[in-house]
PDB file of N, CA, C and O in Angstrom, chain B, residues numbered from 101:
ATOM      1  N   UNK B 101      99.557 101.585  88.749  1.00  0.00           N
ATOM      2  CA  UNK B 101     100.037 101.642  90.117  1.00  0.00           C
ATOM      3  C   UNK B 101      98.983 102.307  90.992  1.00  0.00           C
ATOM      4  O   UNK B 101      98.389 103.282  90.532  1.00  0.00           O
ATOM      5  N   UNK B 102      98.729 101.907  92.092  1.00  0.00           N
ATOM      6  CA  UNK B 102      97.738 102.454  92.882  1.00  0.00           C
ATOM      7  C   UNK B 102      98.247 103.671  93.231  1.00  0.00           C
ATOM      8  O   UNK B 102      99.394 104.036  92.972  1.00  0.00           O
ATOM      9  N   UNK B 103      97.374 104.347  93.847  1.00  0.00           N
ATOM     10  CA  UNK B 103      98.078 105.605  94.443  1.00  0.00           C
ATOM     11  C   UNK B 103      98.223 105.522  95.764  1.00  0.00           C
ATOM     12  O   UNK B 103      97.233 105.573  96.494  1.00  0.00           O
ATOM     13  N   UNK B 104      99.473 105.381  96.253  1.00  0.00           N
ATOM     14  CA  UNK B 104     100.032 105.508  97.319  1.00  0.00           C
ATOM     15  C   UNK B 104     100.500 106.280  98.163  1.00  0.00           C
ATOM     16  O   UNK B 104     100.923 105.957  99.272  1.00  0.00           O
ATOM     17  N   UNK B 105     100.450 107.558  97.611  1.00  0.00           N
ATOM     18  CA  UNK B 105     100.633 108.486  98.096  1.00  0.00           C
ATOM     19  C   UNK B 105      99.680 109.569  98.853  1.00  0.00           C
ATOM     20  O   UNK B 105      98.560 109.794  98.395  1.00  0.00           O
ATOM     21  N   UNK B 106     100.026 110.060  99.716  1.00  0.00           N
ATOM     22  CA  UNK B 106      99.294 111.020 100.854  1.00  0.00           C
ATOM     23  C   UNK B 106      99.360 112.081 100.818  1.00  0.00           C
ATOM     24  O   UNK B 106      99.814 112.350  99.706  1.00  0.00           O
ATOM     25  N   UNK B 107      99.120 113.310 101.577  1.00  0.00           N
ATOM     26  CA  UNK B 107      99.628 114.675 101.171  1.00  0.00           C
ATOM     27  C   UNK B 107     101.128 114.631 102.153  1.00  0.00           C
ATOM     28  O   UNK B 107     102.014 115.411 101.804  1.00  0.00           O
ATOM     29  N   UNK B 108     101.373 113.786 103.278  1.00  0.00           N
ATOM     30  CA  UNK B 108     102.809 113.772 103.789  1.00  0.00           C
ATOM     31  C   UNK B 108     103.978 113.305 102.990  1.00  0.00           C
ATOM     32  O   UNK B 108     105.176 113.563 102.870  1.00  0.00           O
ATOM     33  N   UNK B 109     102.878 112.321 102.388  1.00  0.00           N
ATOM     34  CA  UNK B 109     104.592 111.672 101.488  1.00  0.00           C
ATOM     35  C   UNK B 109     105.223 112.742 100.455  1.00  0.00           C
ATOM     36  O   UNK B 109     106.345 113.169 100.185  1.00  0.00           O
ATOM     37  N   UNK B 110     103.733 112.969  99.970  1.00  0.00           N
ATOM     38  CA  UNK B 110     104.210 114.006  99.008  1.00  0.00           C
ATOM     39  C   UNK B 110     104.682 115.402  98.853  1.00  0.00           C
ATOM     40  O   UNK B 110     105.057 116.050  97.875  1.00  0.00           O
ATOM     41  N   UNK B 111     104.579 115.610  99.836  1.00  0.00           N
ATOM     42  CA  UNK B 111     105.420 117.136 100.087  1.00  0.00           C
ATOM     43  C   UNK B 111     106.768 116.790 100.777  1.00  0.00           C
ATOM     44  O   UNK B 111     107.725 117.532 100.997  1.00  0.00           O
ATOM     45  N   UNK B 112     106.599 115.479 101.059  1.00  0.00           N
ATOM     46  CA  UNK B 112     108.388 114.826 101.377  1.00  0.00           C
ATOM     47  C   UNK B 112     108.979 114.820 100.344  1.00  0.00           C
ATOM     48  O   UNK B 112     110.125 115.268 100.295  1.00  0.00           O
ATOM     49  N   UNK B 113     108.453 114.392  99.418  1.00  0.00           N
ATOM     50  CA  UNK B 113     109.019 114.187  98.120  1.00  0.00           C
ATOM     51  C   UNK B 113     109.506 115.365  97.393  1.00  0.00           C
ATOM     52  O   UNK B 113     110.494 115.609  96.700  1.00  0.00           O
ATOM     53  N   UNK B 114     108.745 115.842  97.684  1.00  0.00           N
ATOM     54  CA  UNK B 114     108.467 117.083  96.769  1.00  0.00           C
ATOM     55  C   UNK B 114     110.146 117.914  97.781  1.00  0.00           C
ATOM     56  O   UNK B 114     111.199 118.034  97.153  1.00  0.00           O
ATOM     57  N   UNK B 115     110.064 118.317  99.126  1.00  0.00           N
ATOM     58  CA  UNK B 115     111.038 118.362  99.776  1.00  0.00           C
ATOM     59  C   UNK B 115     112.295 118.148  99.400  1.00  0.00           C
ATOM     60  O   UNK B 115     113.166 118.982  99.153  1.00  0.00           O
ATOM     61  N   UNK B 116     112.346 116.995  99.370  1.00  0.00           N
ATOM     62  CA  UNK B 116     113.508 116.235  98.941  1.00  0.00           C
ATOM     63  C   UNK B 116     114.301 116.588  97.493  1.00  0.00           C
ATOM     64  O   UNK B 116     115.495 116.507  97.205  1.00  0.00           O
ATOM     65  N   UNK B 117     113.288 116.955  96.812  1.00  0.00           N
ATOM     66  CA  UNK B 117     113.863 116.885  95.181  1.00  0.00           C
ATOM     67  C   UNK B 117     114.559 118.366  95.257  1.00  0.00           C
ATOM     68  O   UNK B 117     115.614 118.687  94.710  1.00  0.00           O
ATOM     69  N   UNK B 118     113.583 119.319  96.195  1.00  0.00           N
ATOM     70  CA  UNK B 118     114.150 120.399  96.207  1.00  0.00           C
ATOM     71  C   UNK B 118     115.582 120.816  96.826  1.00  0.00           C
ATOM     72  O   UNK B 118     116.494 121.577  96.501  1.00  0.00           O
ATOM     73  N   UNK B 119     115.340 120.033  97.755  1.00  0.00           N
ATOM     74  CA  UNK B 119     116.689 120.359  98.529  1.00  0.00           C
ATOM     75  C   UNK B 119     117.965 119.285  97.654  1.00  0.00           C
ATOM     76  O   UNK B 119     119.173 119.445  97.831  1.00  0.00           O
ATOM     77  N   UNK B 120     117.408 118.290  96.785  1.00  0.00           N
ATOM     78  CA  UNK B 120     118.554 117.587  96.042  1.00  0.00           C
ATOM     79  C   UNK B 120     119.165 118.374  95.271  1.00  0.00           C
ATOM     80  O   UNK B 120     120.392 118.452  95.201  1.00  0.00           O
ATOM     81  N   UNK B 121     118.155 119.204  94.448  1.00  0.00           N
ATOM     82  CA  UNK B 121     118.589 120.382  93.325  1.00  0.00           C
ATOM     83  C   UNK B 121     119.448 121.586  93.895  1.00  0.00           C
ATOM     84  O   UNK B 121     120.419 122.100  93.340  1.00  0.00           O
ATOM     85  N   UNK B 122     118.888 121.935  95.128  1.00  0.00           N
ATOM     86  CA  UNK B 122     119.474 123.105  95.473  1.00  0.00           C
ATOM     87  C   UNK B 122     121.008 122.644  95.953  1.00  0.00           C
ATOM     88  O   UNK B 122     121.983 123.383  95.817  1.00  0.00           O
ATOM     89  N   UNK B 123     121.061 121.478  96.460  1.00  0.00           N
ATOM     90  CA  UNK B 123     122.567 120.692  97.073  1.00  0.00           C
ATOM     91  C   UNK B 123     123.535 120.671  95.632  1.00  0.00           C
ATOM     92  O   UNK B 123     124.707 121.045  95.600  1.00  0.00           O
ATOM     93  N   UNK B 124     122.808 120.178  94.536  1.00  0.00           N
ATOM     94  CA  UNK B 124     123.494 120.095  93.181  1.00  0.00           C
ATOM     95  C   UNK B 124     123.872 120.812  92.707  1.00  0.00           C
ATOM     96  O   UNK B 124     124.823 120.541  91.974  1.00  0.00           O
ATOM     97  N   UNK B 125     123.418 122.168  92.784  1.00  0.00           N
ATOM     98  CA  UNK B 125     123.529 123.788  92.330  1.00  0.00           C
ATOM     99  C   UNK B 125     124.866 124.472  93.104  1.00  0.00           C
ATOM    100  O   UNK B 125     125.754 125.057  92.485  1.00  0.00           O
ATOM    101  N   UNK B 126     124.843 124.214  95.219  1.00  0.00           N
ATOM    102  CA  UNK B 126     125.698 124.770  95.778  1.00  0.00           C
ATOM    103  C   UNK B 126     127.122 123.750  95.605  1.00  0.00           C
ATOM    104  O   UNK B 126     128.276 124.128  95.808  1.00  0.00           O
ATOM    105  N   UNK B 127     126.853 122.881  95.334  1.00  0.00           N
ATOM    106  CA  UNK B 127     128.572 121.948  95.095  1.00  0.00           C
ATOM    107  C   UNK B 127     128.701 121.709  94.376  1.00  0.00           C
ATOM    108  O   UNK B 127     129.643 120.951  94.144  1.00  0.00           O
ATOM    109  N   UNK B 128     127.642 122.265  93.128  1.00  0.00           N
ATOM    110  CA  UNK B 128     128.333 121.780  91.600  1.00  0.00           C
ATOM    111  C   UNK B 128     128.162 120.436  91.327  1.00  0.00           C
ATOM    112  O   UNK B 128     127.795 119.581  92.133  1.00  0.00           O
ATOM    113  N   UNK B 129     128.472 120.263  90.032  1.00  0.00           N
ATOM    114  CA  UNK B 129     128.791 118.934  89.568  1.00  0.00           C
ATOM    115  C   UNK B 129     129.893 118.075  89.895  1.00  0.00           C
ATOM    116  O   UNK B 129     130.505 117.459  89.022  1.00  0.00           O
ATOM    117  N   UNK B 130     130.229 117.994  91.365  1.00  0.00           N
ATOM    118  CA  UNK B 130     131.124 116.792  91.390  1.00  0.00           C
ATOM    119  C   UNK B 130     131.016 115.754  91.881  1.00  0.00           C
ATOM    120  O   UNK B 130     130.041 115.214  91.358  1.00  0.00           O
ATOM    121  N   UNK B 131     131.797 114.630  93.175  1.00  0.00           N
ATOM    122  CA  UNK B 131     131.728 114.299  92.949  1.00  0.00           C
ATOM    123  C   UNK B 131     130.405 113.376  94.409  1.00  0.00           C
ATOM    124  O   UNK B 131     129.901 112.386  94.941  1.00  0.00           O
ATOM    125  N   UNK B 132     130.542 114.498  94.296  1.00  0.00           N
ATOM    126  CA  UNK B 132     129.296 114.897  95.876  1.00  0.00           C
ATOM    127  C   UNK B 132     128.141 114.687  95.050  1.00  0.00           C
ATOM    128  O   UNK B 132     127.175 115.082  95.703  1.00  0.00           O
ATOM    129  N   UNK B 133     127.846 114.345  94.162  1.00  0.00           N
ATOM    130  CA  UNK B 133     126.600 113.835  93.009  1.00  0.00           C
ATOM    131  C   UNK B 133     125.654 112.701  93.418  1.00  0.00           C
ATOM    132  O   UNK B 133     124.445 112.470  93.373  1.00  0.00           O
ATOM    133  N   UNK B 134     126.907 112.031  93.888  1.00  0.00           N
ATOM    134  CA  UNK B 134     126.832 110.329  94.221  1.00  0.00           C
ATOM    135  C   UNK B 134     125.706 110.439  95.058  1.00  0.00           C
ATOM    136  O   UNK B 134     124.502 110.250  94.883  1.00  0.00           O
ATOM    137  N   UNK B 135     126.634 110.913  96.340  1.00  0.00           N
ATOM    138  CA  UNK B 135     125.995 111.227  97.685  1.00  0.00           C
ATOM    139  C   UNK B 135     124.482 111.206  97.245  1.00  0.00           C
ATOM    140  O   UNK B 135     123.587 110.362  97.194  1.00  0.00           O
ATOM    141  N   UNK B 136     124.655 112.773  96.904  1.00  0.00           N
ATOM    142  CA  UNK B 136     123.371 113.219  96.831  1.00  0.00           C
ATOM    143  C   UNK B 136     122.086 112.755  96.294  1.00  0.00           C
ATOM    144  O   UNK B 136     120.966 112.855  96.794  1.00  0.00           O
ATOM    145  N   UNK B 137     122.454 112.229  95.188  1.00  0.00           N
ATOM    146  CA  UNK B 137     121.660 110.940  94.585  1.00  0.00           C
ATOM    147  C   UNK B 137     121.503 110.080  95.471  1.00  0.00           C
ATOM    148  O   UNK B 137     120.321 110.116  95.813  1.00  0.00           O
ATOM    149  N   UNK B 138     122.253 109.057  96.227  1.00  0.00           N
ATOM    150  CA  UNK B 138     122.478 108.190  96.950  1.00  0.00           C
ATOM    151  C   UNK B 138     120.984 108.864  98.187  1.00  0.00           C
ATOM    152  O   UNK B 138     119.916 108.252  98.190  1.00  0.00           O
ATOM    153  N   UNK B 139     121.126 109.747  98.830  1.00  0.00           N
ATOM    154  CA  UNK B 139     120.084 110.562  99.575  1.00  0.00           C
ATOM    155  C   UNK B 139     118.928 110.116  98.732  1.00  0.00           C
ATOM    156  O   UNK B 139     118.081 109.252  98.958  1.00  0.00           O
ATOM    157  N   UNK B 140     119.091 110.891  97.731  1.00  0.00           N
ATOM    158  CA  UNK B 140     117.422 110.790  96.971  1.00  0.00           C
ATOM    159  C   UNK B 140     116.455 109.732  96.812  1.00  0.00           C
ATOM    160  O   UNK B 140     115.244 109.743  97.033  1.00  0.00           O
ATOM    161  N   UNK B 141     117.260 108.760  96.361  1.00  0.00           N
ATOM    162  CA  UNK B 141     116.729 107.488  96.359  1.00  0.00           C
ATOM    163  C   UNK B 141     116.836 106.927  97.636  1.00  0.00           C
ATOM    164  O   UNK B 141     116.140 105.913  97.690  1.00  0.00           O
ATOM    165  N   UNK B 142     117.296 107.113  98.467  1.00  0.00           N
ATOM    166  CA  UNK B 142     117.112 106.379 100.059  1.00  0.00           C
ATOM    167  C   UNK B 142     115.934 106.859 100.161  1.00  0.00           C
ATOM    168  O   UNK B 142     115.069 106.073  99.777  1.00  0.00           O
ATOM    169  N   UNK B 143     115.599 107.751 100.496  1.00  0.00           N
ATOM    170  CA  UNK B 143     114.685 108.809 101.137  1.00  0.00           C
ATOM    171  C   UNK B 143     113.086 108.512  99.808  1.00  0.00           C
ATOM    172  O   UNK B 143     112.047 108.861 100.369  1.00  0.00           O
ATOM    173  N   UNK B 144     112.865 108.066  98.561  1.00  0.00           N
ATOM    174  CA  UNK B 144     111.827 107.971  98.500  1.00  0.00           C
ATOM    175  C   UNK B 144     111.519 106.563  98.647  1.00  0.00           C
ATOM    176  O   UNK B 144     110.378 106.171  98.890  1.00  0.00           O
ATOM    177  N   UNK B 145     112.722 105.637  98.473  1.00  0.00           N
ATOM    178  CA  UNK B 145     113.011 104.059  98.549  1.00  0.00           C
ATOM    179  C   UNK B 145     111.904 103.931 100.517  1.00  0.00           C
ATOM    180  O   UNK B 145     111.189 102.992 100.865  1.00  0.00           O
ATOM    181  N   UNK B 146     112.116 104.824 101.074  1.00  0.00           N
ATOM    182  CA  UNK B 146     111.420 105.077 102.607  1.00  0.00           C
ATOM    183  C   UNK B 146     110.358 105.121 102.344  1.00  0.00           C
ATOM    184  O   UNK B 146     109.545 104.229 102.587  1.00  0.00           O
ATOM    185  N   UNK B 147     110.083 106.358 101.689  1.00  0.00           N
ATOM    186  CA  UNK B 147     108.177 106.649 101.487  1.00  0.00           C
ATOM    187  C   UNK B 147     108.057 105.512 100.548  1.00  0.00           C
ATOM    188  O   UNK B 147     107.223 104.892 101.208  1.00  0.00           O
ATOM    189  N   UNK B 148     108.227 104.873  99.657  1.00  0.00           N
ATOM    190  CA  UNK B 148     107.362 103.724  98.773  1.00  0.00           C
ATOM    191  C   UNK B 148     107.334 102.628  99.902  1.00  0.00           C
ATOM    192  O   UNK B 148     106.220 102.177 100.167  1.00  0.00           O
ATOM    193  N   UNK B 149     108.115 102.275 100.410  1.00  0.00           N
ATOM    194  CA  UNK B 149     108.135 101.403 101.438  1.00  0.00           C
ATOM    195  C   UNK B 149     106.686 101.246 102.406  1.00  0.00           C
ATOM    196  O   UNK B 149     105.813 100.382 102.490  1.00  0.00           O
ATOM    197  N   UNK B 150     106.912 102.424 103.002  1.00  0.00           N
ATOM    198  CA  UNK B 150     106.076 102.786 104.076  1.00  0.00           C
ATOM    199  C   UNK B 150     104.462 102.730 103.448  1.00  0.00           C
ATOM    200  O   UNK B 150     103.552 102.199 104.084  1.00  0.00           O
ATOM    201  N   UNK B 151     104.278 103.330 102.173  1.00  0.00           N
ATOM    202  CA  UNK B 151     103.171 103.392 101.379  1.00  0.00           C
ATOM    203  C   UNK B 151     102.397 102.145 101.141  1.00  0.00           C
ATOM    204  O   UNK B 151     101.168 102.113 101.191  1.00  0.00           O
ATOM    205  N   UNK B 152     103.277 100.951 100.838  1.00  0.00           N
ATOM    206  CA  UNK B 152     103.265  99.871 100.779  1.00  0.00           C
ATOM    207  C   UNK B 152     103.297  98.674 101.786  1.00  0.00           C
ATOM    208  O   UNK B 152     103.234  97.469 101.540  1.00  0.00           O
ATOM    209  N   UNK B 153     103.370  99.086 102.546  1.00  0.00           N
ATOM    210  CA  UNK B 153     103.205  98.532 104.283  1.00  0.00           C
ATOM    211  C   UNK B 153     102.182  98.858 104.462  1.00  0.00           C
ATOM    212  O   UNK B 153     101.424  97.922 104.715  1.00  0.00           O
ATOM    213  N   UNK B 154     101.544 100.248 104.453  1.00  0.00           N
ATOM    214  CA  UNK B 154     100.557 100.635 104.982  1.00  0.00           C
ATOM    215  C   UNK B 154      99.239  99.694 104.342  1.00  0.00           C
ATOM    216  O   UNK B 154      98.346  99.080 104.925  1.00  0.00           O
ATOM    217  N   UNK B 155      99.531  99.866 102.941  1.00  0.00           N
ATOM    218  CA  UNK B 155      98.562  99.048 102.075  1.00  0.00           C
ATOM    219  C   UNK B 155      98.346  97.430 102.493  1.00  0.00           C
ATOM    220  O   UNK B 155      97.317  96.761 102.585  1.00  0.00           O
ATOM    221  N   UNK B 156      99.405  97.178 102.651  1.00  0.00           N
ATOM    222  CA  UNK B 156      99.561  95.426 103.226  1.00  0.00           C
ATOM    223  C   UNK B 156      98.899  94.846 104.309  1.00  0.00           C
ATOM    224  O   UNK B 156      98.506  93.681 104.380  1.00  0.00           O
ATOM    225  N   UNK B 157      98.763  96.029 105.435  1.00  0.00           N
ATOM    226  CA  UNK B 157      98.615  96.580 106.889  1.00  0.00           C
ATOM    227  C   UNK B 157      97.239  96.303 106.547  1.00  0.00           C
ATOM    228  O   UNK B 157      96.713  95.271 106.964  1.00  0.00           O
ATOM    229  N   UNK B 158      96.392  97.401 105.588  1.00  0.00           N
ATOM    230  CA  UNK B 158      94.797  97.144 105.071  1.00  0.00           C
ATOM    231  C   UNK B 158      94.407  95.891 104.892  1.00  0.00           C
ATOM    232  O   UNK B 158      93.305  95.621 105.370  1.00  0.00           O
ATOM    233  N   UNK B 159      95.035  94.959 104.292  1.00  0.00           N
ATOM    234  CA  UNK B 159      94.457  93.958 103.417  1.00  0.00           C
ATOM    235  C   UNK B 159      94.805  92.798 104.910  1.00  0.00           C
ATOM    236  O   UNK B 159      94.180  91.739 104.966  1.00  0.00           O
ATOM    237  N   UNK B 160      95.485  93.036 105.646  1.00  0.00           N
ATOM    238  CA  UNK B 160      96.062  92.183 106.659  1.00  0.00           C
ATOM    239  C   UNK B 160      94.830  92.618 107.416  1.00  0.00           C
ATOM    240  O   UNK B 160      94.154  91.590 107.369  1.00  0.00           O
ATOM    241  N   UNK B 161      94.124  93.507 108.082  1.00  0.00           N
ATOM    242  CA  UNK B 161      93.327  93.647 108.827  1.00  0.00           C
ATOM    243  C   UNK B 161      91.641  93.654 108.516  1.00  0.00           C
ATOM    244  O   UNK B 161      90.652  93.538 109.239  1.00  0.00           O
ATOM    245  N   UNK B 162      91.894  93.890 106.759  1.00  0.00           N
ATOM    246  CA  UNK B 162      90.823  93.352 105.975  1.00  0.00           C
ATOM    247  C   UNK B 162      90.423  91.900 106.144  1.00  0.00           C
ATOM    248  O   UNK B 162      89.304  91.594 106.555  1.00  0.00           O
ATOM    249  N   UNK B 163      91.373  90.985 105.816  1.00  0.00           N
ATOM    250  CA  UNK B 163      91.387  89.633 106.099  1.00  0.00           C
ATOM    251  C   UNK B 163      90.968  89.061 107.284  1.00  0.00           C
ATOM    252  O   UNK B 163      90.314  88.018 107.276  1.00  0.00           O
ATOM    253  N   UNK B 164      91.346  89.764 108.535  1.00  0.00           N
ATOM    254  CA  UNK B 164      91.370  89.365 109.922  1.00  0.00           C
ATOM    255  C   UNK B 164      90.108  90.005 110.468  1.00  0.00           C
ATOM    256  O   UNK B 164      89.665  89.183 111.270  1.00  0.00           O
ATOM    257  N   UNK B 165      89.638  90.624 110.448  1.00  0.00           N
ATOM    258  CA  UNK B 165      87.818  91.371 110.304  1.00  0.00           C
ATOM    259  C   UNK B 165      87.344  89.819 109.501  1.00  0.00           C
ATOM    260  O   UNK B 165      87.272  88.787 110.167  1.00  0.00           O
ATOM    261  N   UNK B 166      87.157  89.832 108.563  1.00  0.00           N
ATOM    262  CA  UNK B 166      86.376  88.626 107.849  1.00  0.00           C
ATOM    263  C   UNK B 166      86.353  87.379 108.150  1.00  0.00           C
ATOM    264  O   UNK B 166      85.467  86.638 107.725  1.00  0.00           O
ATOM    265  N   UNK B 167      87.756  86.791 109.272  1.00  0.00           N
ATOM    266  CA  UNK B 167      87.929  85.914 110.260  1.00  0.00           C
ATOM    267  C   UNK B 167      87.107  85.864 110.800  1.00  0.00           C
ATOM    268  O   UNK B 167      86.153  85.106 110.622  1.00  0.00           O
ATOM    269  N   UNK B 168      87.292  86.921 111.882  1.00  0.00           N
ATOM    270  CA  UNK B 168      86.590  87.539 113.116  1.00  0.00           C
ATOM    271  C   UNK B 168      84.881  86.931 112.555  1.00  0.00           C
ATOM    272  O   UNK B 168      84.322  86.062 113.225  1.00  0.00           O
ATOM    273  N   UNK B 169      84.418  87.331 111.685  1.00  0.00           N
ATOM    274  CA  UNK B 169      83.179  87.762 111.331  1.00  0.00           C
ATOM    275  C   UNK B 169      82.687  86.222 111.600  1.00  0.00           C
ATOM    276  O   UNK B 169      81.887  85.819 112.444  1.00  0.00           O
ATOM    277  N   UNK B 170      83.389  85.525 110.656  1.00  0.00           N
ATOM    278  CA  UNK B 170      82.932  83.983 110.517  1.00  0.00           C
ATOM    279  C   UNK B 170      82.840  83.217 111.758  1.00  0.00           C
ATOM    280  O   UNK B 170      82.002  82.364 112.048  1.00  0.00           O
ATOM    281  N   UNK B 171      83.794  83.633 112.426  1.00  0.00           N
ATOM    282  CA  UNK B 171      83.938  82.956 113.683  1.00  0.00           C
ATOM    283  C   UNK B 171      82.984  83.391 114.547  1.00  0.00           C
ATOM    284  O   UNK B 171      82.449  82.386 115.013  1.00  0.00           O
ATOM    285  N   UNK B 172      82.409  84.555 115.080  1.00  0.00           N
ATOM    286  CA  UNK B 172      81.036  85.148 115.393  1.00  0.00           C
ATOM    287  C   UNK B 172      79.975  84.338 115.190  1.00  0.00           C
ATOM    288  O   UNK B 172      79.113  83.900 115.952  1.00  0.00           O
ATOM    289  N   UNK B 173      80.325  84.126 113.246  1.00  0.00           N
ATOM    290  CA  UNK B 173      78.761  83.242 112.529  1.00  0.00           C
ATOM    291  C   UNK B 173      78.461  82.242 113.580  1.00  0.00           C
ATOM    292  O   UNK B 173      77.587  82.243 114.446  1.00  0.00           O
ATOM    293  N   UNK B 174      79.636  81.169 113.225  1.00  0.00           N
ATOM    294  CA  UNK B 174      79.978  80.036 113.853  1.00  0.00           C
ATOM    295  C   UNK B 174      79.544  79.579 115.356  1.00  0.00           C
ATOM    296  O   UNK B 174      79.020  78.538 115.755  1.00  0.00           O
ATOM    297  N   UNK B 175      79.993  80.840 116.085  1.00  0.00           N
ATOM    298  CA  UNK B 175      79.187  80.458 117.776  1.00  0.00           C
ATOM    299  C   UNK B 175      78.292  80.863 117.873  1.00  0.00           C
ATOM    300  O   UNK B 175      77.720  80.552 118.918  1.00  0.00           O
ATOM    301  N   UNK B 176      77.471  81.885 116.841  1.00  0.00           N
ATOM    302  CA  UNK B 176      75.797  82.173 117.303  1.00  0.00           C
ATOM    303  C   UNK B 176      75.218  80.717 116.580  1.00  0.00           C
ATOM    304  O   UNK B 176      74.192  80.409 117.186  1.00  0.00           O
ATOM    305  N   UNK B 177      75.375  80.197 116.016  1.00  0.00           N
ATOM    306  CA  UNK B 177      75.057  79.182 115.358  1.00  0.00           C
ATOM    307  C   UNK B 177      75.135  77.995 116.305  1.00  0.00           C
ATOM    308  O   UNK B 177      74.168  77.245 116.433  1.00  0.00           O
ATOM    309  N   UNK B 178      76.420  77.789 117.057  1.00  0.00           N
ATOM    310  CA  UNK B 178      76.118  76.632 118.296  1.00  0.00           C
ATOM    311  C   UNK B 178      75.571  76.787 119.217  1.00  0.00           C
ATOM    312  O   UNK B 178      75.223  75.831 119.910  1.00  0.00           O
ATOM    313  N   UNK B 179      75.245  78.344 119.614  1.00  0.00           N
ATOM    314  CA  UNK B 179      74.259  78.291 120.622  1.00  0.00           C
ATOM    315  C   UNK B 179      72.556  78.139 120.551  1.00  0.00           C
ATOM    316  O   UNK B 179      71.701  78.288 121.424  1.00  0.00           O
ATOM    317  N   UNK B 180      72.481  77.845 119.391  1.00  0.00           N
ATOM    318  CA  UNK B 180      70.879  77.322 118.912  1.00  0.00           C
ATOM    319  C   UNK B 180      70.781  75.958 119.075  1.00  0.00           C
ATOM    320  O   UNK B 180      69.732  75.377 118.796  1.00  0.00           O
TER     321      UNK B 180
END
């Protein structure tokens, strides 16, 4: 897996797990579990997302630069 991660995502993460544990600790095991889980995975289901956009975002503007480029070639070339 590439690394996708930043120092924002990851202290989100890191955030998150903490405050999941500490939520699990003050209400116990019931049935507020769900929830809380339910949170956890929203919330990194966000950052992989975003991580992965961003990456897509690269290769999308990677691609479109190398357009650009050819098309440049192309009209210095008809003006000879």
């Amino acid at each position: 897996m590439k690394n996708n991660l930043d120092l924002g995502n990851a202290i989100t993460i890191a955030l998150t797990f903490i405050l999941f544990f500490i939520a699990l600790f003050a209400t116990g095991f019931t049935k507020d579990i769900l929830l809380e889980a339910g949170v956890l995975l929203v919330s990194a289901k966000i950052i992989i997302m975003g991580a992965a956009n961003r990456n897509s975002n690269k290769e999308i503007l990677k691609k479109l630069n190398e357009i650009n480029q050819k098309l440049d070639a192309g009209r210095i070339n008809e003006t000879r």
